[in-house]
C-alpha positions in Angstrom: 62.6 122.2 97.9 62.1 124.4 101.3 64.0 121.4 103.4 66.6 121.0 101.0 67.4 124.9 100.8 67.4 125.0 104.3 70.3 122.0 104.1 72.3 123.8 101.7 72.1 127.1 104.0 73.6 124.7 106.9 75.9 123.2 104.6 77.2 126.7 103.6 76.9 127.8 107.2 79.4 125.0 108.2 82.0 126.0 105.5 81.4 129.4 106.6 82.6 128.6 110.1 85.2 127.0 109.0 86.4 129.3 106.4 86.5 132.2 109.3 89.1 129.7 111.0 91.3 129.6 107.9 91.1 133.1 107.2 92.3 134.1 111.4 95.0 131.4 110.5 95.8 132.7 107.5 95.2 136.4 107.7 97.4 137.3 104.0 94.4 135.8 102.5 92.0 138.4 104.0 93.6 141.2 101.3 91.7 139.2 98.6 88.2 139.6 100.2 85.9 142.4 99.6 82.8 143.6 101.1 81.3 144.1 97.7 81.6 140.3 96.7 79.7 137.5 97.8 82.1 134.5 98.8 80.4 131.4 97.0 82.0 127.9 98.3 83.0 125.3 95.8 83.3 121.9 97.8 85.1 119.2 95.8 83.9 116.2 98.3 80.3 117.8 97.8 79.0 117.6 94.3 75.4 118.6 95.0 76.4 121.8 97.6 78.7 122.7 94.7 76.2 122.4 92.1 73.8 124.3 93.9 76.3 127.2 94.9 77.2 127.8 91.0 73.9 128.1 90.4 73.1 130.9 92.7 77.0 132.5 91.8 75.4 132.7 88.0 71.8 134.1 89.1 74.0 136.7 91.2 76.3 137.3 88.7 72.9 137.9 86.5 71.6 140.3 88.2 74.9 142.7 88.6 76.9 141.2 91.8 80.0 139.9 92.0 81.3 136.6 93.8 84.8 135.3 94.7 85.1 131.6 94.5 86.5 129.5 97.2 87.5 125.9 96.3 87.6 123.3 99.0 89.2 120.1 98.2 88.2 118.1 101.9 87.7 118.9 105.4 89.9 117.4 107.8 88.0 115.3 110.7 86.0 117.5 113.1 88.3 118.2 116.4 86.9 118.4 119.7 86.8 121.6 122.3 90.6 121.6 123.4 89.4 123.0 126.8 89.9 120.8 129.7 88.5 120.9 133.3 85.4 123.4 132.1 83.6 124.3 135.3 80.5 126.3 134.7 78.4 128.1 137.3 75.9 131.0 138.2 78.4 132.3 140.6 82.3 131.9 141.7 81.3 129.9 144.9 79.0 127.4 143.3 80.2 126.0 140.4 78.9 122.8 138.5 81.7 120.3 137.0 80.7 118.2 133.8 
């Protein structure tokens, strides 16, 4: 069960990420979030990350916290870096192209 907690943490992590990109996009939503509750993800096109997320909402909900739900319905295809023509080096006069 260790591995597959850890999967469900990456899972999470991932919706996480992307959530942060939604909220900096969409910053009216931010007025609904609150420190004192724990944002528990509810991915449609994931049955078994959204099973296991409504189980830990209820055991937090158990012992006194609160959550806010956040239903995703899909993720859009993952996008590439935008940046173009990325040099990267130790210093300005030697610089290492990729």
């Amino acid at each position: 069960m260790k591995g597959k907690s850890k999967d469900f943490f990456m899972r999470n992590s991932g919706l996480s990420t992307e959530f942060s990109k939604y909220i900096l996009d969409h910053p009216e939503m931010d007025e609904l979030l609150t420190e004192e509750k724990v944002i528990i993800f509810l991915p449609e096109f994931d049955p078994e990350l959204k099973k296991f997320n409504l189980t830990m909402a209820k055991e937090i909900e158990a012992g006194g916290g609160k959550v806010t739900y956040v239903k995703v319905k899909q993720l859009s295809p993952k996008v590439q870096s935008r940046l173009v023509g990325v040099e990267i080096g130790g210093d300005l006069g030697s610089h290492l192209k990729y």
